[in-house]
PAKOL-388736 format. One line per 5 residues: number of its first residue (from 0); for each residue x, y, z of C-alpha. Coordinates in pm, whole numbers, plus 32768, in hexadecimal, padded with zeros to 4 digits. Example, Ala and Ser with C-alpha at 12.3 -4.5 7.8 and 13.67 -1.06 7.14 Angstrom:
BEGIN
0) 84CE/7E3E/830C  8557/7F96/82CA
This chain:
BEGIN
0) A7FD/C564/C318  A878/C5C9/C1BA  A91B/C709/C159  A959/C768/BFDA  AA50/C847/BFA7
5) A9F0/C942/BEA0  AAF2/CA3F/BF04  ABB4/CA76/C042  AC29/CBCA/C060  AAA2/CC25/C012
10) AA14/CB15/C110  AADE/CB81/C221  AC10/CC79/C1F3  AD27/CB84/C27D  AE92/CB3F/C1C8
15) AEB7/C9F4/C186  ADA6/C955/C1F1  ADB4/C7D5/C272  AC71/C728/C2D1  ACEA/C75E/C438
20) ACE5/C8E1/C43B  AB74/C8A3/C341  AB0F/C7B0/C474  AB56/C8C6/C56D  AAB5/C9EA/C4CC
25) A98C/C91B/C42C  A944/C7EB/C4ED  A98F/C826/C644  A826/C7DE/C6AF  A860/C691/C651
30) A957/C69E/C797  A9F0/C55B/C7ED  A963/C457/C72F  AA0E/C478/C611  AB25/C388/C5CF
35) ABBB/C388/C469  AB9F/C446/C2E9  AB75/C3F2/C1A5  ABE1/C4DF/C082  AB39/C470/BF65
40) AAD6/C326/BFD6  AC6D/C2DA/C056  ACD9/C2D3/C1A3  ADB5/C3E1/C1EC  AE84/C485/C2DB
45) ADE7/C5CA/C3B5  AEE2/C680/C340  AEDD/C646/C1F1  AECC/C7A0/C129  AD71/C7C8/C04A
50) AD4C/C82F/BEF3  AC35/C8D0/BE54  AB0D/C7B4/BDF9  AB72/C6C6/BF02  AA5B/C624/BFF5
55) AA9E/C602/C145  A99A/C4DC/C1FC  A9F1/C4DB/C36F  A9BC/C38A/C420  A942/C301/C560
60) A93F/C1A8/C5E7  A7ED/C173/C544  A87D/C176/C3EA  A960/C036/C38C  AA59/C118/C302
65) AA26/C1BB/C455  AAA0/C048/C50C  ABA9/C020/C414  AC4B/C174/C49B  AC0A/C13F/C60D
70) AC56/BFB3/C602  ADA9/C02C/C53A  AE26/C10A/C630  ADE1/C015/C750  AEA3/BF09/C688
75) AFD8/C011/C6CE  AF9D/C028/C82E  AFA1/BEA7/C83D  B118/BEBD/C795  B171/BFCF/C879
80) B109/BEF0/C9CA  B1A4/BDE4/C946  B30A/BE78/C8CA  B330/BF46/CA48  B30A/BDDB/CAFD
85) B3A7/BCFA/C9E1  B4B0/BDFD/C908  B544/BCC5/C876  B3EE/BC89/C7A0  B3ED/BCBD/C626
90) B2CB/BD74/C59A  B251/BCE0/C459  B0B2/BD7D/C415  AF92/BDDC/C4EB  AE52/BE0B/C42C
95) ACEF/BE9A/C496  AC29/BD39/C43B  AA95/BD16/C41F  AAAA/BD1A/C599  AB9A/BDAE/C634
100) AD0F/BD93/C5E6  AE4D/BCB9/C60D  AFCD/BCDD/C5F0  B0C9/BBBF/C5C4  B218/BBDC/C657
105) B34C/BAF7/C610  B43C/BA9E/C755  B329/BACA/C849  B2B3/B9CD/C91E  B171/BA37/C99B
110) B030/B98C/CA1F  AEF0/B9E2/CAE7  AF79/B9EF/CC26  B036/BB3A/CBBF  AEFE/BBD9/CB4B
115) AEBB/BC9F/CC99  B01C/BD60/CC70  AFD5/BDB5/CB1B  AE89/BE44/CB3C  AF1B/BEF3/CC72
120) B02D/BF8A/CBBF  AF3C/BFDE/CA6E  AE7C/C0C9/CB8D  AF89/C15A/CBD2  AFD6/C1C3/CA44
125) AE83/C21E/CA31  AE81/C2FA/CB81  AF9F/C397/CAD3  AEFB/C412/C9CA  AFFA/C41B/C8D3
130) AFBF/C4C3/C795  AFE9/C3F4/C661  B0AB/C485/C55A  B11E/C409/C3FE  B27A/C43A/C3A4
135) B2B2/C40C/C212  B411/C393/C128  B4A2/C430/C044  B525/C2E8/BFBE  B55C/C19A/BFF5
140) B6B6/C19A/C08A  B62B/C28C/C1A0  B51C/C196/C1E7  B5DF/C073/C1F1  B6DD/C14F/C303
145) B5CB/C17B/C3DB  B583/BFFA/C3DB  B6AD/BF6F/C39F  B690/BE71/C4D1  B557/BDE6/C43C
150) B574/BD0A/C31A  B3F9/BCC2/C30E  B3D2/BE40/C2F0  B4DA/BE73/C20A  B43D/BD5A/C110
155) B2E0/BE4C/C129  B3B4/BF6C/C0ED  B43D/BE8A/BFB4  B2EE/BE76/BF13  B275/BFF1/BF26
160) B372/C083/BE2B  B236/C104/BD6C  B1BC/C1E1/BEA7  B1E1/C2B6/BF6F  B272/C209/C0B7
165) B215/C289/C211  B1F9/C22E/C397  B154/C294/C4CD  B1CB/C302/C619  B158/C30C/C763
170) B231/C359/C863  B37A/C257/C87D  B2BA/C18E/C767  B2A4/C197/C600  B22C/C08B/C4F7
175) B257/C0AC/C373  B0D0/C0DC/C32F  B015/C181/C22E  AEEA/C207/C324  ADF2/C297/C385
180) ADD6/C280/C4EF  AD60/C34F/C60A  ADD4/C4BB/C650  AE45/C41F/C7A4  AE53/C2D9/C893
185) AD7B/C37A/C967  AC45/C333/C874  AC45/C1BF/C8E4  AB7F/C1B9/CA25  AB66/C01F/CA29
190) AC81/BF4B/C9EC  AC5E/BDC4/CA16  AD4D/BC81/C962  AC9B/BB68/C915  AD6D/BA1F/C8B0
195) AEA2/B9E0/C80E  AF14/B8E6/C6F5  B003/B87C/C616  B03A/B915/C4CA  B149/B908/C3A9
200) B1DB/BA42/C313  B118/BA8E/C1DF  B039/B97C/C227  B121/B88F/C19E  B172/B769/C247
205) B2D4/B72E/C1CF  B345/B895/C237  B34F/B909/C3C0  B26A/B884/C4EC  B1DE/B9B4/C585
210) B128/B9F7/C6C7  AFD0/BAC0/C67A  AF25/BB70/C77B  AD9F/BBD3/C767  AD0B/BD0D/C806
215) ABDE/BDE2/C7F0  AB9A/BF20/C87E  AA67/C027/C8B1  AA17/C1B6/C8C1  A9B3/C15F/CA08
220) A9B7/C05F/CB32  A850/BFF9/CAFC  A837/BF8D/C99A  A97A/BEB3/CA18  A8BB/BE32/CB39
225) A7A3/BDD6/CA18  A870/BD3E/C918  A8FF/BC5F/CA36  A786/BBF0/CAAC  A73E/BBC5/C905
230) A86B/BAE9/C90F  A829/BA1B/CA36  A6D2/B9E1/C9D3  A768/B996/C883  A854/B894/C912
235) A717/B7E0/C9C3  A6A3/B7BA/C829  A7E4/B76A/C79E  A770/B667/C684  A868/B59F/C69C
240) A840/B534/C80A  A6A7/B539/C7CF  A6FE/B441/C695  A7A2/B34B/C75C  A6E5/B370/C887
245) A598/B320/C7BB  A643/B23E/C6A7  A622/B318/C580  A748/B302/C4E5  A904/B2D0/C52E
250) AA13/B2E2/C489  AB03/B1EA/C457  ACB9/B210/C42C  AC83/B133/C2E5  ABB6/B24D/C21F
255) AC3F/B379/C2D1  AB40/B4AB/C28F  AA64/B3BD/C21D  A919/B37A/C2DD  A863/B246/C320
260) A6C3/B254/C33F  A63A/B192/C467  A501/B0F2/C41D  A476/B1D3/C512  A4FD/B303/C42C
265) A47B/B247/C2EA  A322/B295/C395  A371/B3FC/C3A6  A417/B404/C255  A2DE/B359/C1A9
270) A1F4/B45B/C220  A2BB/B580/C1AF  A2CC/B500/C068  A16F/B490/C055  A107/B5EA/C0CE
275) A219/B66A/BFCD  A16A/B57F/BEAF  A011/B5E9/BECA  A033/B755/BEB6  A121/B6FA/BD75
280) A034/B657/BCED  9F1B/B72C/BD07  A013/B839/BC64  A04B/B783/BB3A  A195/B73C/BB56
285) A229/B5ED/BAD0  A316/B50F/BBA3  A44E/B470/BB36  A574/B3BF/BB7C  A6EB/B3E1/BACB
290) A805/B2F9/BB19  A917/B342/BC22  AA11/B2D8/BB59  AA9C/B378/B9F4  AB78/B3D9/B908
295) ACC0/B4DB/B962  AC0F/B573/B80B  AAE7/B5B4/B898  AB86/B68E/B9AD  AC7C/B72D/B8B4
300) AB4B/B7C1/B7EF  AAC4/B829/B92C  ABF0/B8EF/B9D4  ABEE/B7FA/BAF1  AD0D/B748/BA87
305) ADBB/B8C9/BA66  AD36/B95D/BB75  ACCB/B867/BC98  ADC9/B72C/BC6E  AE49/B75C/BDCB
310) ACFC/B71D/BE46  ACB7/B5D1/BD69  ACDE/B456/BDAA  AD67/B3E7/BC73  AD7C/B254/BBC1
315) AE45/B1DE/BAB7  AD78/B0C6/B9FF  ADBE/B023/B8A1  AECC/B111/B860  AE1A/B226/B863
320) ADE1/B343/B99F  AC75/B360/BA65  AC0D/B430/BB8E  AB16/B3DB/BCAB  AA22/B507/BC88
325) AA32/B647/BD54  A927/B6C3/BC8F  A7D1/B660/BBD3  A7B2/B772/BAF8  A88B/B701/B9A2
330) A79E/B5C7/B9C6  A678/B66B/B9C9  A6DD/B722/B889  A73E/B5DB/B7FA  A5E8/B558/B832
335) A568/B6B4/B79B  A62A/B66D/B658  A5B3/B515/B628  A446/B58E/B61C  A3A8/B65A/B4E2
340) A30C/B778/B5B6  A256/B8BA/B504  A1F2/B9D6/B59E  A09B/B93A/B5ED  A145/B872/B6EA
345) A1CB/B983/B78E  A201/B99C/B8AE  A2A6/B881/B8EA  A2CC/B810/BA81  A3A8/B724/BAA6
350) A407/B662/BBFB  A4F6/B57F/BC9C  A552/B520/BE0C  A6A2/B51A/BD8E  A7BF/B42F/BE71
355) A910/B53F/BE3A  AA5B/B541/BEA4  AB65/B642/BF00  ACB9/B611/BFA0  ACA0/B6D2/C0B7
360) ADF5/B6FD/C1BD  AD88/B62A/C2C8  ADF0/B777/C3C9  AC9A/B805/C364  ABCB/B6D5/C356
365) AA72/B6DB/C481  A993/B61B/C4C2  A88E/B621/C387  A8C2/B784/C348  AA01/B766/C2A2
370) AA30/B60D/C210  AAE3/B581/C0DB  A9A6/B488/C060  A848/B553/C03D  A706/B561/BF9B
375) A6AB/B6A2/BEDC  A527/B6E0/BEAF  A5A1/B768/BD4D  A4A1/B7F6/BC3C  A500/B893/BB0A
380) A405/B93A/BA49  A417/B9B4/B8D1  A35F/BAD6/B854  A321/BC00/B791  A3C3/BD52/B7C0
385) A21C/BDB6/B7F4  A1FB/BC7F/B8EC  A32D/BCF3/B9F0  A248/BDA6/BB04  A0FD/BCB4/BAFA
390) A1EB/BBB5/BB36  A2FC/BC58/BC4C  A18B/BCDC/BCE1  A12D/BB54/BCD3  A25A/BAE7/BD82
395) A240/BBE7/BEAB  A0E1/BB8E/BEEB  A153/BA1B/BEF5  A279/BA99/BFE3  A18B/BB36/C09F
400) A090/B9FF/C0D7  A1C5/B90A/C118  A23D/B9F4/C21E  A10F/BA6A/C2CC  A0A7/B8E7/C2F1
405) A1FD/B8C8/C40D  A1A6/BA0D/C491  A2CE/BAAF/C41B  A2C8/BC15/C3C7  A3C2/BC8E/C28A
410) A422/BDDE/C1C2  A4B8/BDF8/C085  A5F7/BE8F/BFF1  A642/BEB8/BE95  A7A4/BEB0/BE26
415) A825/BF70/BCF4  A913/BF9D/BBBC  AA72/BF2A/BC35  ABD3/BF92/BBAA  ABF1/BE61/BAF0
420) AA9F/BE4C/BA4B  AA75/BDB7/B91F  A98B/BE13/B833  A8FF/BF55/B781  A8CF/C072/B867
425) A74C/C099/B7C3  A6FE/BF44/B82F  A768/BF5D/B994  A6B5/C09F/B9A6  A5A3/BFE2/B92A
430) A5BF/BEB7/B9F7  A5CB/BFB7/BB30  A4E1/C0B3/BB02  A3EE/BF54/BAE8  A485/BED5/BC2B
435) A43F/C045/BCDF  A2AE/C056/BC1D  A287/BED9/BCAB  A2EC/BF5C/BE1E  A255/C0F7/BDF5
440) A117/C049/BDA6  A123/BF2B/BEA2  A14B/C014/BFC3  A21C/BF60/C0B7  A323/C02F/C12B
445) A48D/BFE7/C065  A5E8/C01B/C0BE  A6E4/C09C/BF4F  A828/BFDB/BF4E  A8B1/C0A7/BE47
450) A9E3/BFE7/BD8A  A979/BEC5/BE2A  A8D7/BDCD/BD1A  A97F/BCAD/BC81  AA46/BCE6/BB53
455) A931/BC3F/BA82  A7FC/BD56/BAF1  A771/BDD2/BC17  A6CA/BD2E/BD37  A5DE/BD30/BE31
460) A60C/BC6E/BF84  A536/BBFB/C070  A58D/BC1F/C1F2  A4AB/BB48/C30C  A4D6/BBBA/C474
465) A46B/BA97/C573  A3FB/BA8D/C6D6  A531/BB5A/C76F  A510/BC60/C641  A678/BBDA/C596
470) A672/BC29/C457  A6E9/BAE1/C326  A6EA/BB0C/C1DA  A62A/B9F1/C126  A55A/BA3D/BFCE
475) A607/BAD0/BE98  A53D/BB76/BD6A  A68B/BBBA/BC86  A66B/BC19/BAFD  A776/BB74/BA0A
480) A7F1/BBEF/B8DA  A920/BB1B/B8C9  A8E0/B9AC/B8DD  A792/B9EC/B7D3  A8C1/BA64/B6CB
485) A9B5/B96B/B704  A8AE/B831/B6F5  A811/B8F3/B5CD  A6D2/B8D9/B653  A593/B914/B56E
490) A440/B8F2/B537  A367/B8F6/B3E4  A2E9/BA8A/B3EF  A199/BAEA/B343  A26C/BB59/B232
495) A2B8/BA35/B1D0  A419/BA90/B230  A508/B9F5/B355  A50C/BADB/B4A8  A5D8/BAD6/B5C9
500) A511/BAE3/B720  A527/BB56/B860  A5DE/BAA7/B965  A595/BA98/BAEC  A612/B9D3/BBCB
505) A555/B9A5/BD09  A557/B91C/BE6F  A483/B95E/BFAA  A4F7/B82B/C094  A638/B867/C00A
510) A6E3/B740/C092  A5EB/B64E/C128  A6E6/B5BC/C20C  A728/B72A/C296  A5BA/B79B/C296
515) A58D/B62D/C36D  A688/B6BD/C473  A5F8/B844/C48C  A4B3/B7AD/C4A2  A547/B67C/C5DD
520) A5BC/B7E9/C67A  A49B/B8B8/C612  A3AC/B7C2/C6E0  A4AC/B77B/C7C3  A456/B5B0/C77D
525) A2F8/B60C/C7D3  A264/B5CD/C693  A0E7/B60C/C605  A009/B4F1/C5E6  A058/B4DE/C47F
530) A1CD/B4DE/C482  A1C2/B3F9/C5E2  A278/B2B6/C59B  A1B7/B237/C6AE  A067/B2D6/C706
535) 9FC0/B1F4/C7EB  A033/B104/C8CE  9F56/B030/C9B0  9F6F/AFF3/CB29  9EA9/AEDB/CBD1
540) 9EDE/AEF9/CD3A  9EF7/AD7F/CD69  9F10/AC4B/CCCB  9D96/AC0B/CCAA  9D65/AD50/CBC5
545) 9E77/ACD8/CAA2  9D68/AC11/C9D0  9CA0/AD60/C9B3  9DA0/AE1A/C9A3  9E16/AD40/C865
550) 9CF4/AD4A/C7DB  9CDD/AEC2/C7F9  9E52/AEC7/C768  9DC8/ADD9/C613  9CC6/AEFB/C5F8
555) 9D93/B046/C5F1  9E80/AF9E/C522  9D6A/AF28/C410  9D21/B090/C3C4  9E7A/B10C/C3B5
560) 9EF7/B16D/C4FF  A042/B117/C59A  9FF1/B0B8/C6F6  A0B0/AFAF/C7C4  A04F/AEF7/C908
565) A149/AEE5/CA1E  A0D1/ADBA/CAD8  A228/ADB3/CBC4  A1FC/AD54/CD36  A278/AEAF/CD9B
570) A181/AF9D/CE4A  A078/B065/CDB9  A14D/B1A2/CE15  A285/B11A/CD94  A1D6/B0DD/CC54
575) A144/B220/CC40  A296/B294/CC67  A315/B20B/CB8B  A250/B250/CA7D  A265/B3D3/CACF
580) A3E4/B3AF/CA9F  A38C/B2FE/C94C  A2B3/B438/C911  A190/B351/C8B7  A069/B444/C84D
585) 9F44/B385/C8F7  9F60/B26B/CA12  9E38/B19D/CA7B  9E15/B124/CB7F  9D42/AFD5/CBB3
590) 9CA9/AF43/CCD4  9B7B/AE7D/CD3A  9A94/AF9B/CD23  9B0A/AFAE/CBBD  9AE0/AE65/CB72
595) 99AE/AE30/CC12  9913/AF67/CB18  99AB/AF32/CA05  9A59/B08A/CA10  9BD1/B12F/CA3C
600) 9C54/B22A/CB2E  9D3E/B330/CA71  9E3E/B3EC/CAFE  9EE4/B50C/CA01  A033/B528/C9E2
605) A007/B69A/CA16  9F1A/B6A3/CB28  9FAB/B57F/CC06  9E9F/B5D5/CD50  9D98/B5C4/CC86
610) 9CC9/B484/CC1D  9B87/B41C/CB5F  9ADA/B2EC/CB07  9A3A/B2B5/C9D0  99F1/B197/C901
615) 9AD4/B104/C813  9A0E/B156/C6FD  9A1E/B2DB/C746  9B87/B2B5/C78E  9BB0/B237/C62A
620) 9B07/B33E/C58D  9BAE/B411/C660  9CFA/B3C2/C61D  9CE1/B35F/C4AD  9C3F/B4FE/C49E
625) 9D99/B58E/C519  9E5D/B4AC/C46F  9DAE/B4DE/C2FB  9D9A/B652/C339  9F32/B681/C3BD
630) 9EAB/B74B/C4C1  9FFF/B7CE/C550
């Protein structure tokens, strides 16, 4: 709920009004489930005092902000736990995360089997009901004082001479913090630790090894008791075990990061981008492919080489510098530039399944949603100021159909002018108020990230939710007006004159090998027909029914389909066993009744009681139907 502040004596007759005492005398009815404040889109204290103008937006745990509060304070009451059974332990940070929240402590030897005392003793903070109170210095010095046994804090303390610098307290504890958090422990009903890890302070591996602990916590015992069945059930569809377990894909210590397809996977991979292809293609866009390797100057007119050499592989070849690309966009406008396009070209779609590279640290590497190698399904269209919402319209209704075929449902958000834009303020005003037409006239609900865009122009991002309603971002629609200047990108205008066009960049896979591992979880290995690396397999019962059975097997695989024949000497049970672990989508089953009439007996991999006998013929057409049509 948002409250503007127009002018506080007149809204409510109190003295220095914070948004607690406004929460009190205007919000009350909102009891309980309120866990944080903004003032004017900043997290602030509840005591803060309020000036005339400002605009108070109270938050629950629906609203991320909302987590971000509640999953903050709980982060405290992990430190607190932990200093009353280990004093010894050096606090270093303990953020709210995407889900959740962590802290990492120096000189503390912890592992799971001390979770139960923790959690027991975070009860008892919580059944405390402490109130939370910030405490603010007047300087430096003071700050340091009040730390002085800390160097980690001291070094934090070191970098905020440009702020004001501030801490929390809660009973015996206090933690140099800038806020918000809950008015008291008390608000966290549901307190659970997860795992712990290694870390390294700063993230840096040649400073201090730290011990991180995970946690998450709830407004009540029952959305815990949820999340835990969500992550169980999660566990069960952990890629990475499905991947191996199917033969998809591994990893191997020599690429670290780095994933290697299984031909299995390859089968998978194909149909994606075939699917991927053929809408392309019917949209008009144009398909290319840039080299992996080139020039340091390349990435200096860029910004990579500025901005994002941390995150590059980098070559030294002839005596000259190259970098593995993290990117494919400054090859795309190469390819642009080499081309004599007017503005009856326009737009221009151009595509590439582009093979990048980023150095990522190997502490946040899993599975195939973090990796170091990736495909990008990258497009990057050029167009008239008059052509931006046909074509952002065009790529959400593309979005849409690529999504919609997995059964995954998505919303948008649209992210907005940052601090460090560049650019004229008229054309990011233009650039959004085209973003916001595009989604106003679309009508699918949107979320505002305001200040969130890249420094280039604003963006809209595409989030899937799968089969336990977890939410990944995937496709980008993101407008450029950087990369279009510095590769002096133009095209012949009906004036005869040279124009500069529009720039988008554009992903709705996002990274293939990523979208590959959502979609292993999403279907938890049980793919569609038309994903299936294996979609039939063929049991004869006995030895007698293998020569039909081949020849059924030379048939299904003349049209297309990937069948096998599993002519082992193990039982008919085992086999069918077998190929349910496999997660094979039809089995048939072949005996002498088959044989004798020339027909099959199918058994579904969804419906394993029941079974019907038709002839081979129908269970071509049959099969080759749901296979052509990607019925999911």
């Amino acid at each position: 709920m948002e409250v503007y502040i127009e002018n506080l004596q007149r809204a409510h007759a109190l003295e220095n009004a914070t948004a607690f005492t406004i929460y009190k005398e205007l919000i009350d009815d909102l009891g309980g489930g309120v866990v944080g404040v903004l003032n004017n889109g900043e997290h602030c204290d509840w005591h803060i005092e309020l000036k005339n103008n400002d605009r108070l937006q109270f938050l629950t745990f629906a609203d991320d902000e909302g987590k971000y509060v509640f999953w903050h304070s709980s982060a405290h009451i992990l430190a607190q736990a932990i200093l009353r059974h280990y004093p010894q332990a050096k606090l270093t940070i303990g953020p709210p995360i995407k889900e959740g929240f962590y802290y990492d402590f120096d000189d503390l030897h912890f592992s799971e089997q001390d979770f139960t005392k923790i959690e027991q003793e975070a009860k008892k903070i919580i059944a405390e009901n402490l109130a939370i109170k910030r405490q603010e210095y007047s300087s430096i010095e003071e700050a340091r004082n009040s730390f002085s046994d800390n160097p980690y804090k001291l070094e934090l303390i070191d970098n905020l001479s440009n702020e004001v610098i501030s801490a929390y307290q809660q009973g015996e504890f206090i933690d140099l913090c800038r806020g918000g958090h809950v008015l008291k422990t008390g608000k966290i009903k549901a307190f659970k630790l997860l795992k712990t890890a290694a870390a390294f302070w700063r993230g840096d591996s040649k400073r201090a090894s730290l011990t991180r602990v995970y946690g998450i916590s709830f407004p009540s015992r029952g959305e815990l008791k949820d999340y835990l069945t969500l992550k169980e059930e999660a566990l069960k569809r952990d890629h990475r075990v499905l991947g191996k377990k199917h033969n998809l894909f591994s990893f191997q210590p020599e690429a670290p990061g780095m994933p290697f397809i299984h031909p299995k996977g390859m089968i998978i991979w194909h149909e994606l981008l075939k699917f991927w292809k053929e809408l392309h293609d019917d949209d008009g866009y144009l398909e290319i492919k840039t080299p992996g390797l080139m020039r340091r100057t390349l990435w200096e007119k860029s910004g990579h080489w500025e901005n994002y050499l941390d995150n590059m592989y980098l070559s030294h070849i002839d005596d000259d510098d190259y970098a593995i690309k993290p990117m494919n966009c400054p090859g795309c406008c190469l390819f642009f530039n080499n081309n004599q396009f007017s503005y009856r070209d326009l737009p221009i779609r151009i595509a590439e399944i582009g093979s990048v590279y980023r150095h990522e640290l190997s502490g946040v590497l899993s599975g195939l949603f973090r990796v170091r190698s990736f495909h990008q399904d990258d497009s990057h269209i050029f167009m008239t100021e008059d052509q931006i919402e046909t074509e952002i319209r065009d790529i959400i209704v593309l979005s849409e159909k690529i999504y919609r075929q997995f059964n995954l449902s998505w919303h948008l958000e649209l992210s907005t002018k940052p601090d460090n834009a560049i650019g004229s303020p008229e054309v990011w005003d233009i650039s959004i108020g085209a973003l916001k037409k595009v989604l106003d006239d679309y009508g699918k609900p949107y979320k505002i990230n305001e200040g969130d865009g890249a420094f280039y122009g604003p963006k809209i991002d595409m989030h899937i939710q799968d089969s336990l309603n977890r939410n990944w971002q995937c496709g980008t629609i993101q407008l450029d007006m950087n990369l279009p200047e510095r590769f002096n990108v133009l095209y012949n205008a009906k004036s005869g004159t040279k124009k500069r066009p529009i720039m988008v960049h554009r992903a709705i896979y996002g990274s293939i090998e990523r979208f590959f591992g959502i979609l292993i979880e999403h279907f938890s290995g049980k793919f569609p027909l038309w994903l299936s690396p294996e979609q039939v397999r063929i049991l004869p019962i006995v030895d007698q029914h293998i020569e039909y059975s081949n020849k059924i097997l030379e048939q299904l695989k003349a049209v297309g389909l990937r069948a096998s024949l599993d002519d082992s000497v193990e039982s008919l049970s085992k086999k069918i066993k077998l190929a349910q672990i496999d997660q094979v989508n039809y089995l048939l089953i072949i005996g002498d009744k088959e044989v004798s009439e020339n027909q099959v007996t199918i058994r579904k991999r969804e419906d394993k009681k029941k079974q019907v006998t038709i002839s081979i013929d129908q269970l071509i057409s049959q099969l080759l139907d749901e296979y052509k049509k990607r019925i999911t």
